[in-house]
Backbone as JSON, one array per atom type, in Angstrom:
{
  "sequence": "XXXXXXXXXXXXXXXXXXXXXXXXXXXXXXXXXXXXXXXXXXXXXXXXXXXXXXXXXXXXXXXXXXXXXXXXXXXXXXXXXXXXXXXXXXXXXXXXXXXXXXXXXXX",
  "N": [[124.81, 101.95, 112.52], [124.51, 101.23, 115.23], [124.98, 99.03, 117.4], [124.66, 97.69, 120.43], [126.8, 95.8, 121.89], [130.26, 95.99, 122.75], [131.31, 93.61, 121.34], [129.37, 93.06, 119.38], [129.47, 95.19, 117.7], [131.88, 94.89, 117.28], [131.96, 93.32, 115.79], [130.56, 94.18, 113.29], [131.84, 96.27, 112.29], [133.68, 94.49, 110.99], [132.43, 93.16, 109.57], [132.24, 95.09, 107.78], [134.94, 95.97, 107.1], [134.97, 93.07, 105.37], [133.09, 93.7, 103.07], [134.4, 95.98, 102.22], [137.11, 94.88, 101.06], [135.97, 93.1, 99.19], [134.5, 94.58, 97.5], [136.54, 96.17, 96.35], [137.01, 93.98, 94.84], [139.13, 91.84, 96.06], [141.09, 89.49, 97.49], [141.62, 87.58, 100.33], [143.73, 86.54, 101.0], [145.79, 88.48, 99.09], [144.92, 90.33, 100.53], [146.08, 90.48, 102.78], [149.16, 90.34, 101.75], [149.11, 92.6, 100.86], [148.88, 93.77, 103.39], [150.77, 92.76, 104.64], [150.45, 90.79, 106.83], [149.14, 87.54, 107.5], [146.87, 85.4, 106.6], [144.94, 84.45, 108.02], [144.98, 86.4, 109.6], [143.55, 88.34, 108.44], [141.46, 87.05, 108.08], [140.23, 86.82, 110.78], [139.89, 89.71, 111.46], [137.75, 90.09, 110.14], [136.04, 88.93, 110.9], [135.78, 90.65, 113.63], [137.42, 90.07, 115.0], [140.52, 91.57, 115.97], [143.44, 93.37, 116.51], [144.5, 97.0, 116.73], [146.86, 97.65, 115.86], [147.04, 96.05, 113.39], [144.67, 96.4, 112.5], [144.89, 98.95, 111.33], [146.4, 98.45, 109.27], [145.33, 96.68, 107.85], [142.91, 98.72, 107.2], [145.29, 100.32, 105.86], [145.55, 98.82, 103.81], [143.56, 98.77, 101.84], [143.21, 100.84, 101.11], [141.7, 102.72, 102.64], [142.72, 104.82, 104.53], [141.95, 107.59, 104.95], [139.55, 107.39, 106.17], [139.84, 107.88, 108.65], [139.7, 110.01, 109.74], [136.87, 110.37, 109.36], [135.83, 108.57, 111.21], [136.89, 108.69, 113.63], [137.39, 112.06, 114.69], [139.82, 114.43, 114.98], [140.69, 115.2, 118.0], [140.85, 118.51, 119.64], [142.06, 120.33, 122.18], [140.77, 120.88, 125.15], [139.58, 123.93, 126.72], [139.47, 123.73, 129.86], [140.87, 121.54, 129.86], [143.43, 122.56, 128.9], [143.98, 124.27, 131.11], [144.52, 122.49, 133.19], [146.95, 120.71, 132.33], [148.53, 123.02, 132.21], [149.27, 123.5, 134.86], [149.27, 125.11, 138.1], [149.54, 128.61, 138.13], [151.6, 131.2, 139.42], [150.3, 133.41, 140.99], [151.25, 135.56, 142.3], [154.02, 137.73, 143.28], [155.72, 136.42, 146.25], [155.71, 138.19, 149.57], [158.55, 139.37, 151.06], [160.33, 137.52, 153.18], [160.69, 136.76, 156.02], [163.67, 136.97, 158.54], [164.05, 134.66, 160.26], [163.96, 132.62, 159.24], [166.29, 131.99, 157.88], [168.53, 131.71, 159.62], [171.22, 130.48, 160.86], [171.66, 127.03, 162.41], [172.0, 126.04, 165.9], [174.88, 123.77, 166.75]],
  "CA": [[125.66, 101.23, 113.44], [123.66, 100.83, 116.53], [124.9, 97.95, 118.24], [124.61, 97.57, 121.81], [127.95, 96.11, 122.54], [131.81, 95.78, 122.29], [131.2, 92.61, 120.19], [128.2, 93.39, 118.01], [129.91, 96.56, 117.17], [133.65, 94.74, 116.86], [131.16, 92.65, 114.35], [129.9, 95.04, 112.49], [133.32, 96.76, 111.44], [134.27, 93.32, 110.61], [131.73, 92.94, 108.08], [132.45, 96.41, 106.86], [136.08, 95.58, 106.18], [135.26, 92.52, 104.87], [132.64, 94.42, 102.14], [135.39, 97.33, 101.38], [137.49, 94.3, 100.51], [134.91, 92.51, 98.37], [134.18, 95.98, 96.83], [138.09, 96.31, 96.04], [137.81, 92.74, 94.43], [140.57, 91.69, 96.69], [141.06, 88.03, 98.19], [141.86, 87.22, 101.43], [145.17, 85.92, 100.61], [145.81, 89.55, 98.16], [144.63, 91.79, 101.35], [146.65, 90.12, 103.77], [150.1, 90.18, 101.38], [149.61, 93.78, 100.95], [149.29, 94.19, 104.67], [152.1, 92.06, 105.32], [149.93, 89.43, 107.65], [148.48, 86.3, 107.49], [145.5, 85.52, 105.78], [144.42, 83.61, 109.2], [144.23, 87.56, 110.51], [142.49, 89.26, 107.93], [139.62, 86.35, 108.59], [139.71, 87.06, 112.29], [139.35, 90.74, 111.68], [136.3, 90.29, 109.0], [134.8, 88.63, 112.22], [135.92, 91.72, 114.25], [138.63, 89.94, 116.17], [141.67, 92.6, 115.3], [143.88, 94.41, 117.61], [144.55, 98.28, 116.75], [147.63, 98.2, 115.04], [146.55, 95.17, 112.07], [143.24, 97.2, 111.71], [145.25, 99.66, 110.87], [147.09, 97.99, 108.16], [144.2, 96.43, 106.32], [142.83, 100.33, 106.27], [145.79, 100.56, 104.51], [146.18, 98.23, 102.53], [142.46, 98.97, 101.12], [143.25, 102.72, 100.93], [140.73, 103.51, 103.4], [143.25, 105.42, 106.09], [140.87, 108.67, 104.84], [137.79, 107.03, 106.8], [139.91, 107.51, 110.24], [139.1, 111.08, 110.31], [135.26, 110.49, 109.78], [135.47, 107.7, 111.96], [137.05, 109.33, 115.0], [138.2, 113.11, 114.01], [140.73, 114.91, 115.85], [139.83, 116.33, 119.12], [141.29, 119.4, 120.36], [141.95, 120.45, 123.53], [139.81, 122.06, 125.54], [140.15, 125.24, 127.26], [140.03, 123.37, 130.51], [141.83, 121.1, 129.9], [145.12, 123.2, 128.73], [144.59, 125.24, 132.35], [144.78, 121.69, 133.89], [147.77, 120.87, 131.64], [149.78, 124.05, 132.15], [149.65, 123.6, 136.22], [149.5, 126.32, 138.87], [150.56, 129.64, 137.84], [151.69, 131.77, 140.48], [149.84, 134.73, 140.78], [151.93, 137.26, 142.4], [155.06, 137.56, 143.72], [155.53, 136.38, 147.3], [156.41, 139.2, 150.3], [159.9, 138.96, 151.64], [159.87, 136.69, 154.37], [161.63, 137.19, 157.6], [165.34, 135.68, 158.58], [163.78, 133.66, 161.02], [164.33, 130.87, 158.16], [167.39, 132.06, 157.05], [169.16, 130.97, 160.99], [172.05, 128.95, 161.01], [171.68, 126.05, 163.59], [173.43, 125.54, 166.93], [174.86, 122.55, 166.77]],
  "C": [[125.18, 101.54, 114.85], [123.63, 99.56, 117.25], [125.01, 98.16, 119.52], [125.48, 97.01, 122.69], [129.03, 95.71, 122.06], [131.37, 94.74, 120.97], [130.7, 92.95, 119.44], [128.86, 94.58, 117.47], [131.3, 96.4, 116.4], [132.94, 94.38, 115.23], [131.07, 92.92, 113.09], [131.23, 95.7, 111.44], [133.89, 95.78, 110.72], [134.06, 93.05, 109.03], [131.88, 94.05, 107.11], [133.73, 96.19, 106.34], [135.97, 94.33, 105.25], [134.67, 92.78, 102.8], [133.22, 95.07, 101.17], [136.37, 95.99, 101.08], [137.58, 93.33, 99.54], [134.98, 93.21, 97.28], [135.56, 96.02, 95.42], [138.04, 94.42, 94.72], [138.99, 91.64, 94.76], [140.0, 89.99, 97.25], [141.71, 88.63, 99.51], [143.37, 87.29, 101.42], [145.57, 87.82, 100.16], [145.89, 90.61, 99.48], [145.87, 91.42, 102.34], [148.81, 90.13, 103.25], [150.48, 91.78, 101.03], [149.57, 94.22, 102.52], [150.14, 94.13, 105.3], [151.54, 91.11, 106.75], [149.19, 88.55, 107.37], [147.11, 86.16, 107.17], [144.2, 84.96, 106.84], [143.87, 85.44, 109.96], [143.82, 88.12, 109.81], [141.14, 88.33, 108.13], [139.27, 86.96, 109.85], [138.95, 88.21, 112.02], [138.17, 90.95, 110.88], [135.52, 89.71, 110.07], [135.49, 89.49, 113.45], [136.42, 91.21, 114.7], [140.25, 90.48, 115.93], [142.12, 93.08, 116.13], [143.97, 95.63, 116.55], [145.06, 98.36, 115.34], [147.2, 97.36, 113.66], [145.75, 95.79, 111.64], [143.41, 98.22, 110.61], [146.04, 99.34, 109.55], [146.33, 97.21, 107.05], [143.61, 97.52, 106.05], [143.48, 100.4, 105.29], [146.28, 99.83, 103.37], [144.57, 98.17, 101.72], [142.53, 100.29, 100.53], [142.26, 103.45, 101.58], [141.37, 104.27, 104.97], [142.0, 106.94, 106.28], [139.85, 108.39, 105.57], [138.46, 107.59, 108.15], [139.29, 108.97, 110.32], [137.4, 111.01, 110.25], [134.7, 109.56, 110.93], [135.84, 108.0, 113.58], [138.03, 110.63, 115.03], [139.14, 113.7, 115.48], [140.24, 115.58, 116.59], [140.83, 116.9, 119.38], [141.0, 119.45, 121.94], [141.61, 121.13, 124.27], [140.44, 122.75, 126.84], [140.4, 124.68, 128.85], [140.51, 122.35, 130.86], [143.25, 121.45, 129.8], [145.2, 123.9, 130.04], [145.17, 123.76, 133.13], [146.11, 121.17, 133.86], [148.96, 121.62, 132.15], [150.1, 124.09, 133.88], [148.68, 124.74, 136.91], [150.12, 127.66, 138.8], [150.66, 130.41, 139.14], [151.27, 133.64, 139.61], [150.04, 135.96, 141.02], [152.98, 136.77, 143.19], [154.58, 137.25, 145.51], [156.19, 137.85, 148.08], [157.9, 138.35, 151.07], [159.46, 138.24, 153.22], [161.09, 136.89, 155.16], [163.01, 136.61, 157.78], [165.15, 135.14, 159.42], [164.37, 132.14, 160.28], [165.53, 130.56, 158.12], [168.77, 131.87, 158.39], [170.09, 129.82, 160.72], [171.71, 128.0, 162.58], [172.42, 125.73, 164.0], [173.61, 124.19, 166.62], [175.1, 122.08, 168.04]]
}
């Protein structure tokens, strides 16, 4: 999978679901009734035109949710990222500060 862009690549997955649903023996009609959509969007997405969440529902309705981890595994969070995350810690107590502040005002 070496395509060179968004499209050729949407493409490519396209043809791969449409394969793993070949594979499966499955119709069009069959994939799209266990997904619970339209047989008009499992075509689109065999020509890679799919939003997120549908993609996600012909995964499962093939039984291929197991591919998401090889396909984009869980990233952790890196070390600086959690300092970025957790803020500013304060590093030491402040010194008492003067009652200059602490002045009620003439009115």
């Amino acid at each position: 999978m070496n395509s060179s862009t968004a499209a050729a690549l949407a493409e490519e997955i396209g043809d791969r679901l449409k394969q793993a649903r070949l594979n499966r023996d499955l119709t069009q009609s069959e994939v799209a009734e266990l997904a619970g959509i339209a047989r008009k969007t499992v075509l689109n997405a065999e020509k890679g035109k799919v939003q997120l969440d549908i993609m996600i529902a012909l995964l499962m309705a093939l039984d291929l949710t197991q591919q998401i981890d090889l396909f984009l595994p869980k990233q952790e969070i890196s070390p600086l990222q959690l300092v970025k995350l957790q803020g500013k810690k304060r590093q030491r107590a402040s010194g008492q500060r003067s009652n200059n502040d602490a002045e009620t005002p003439e009115w």
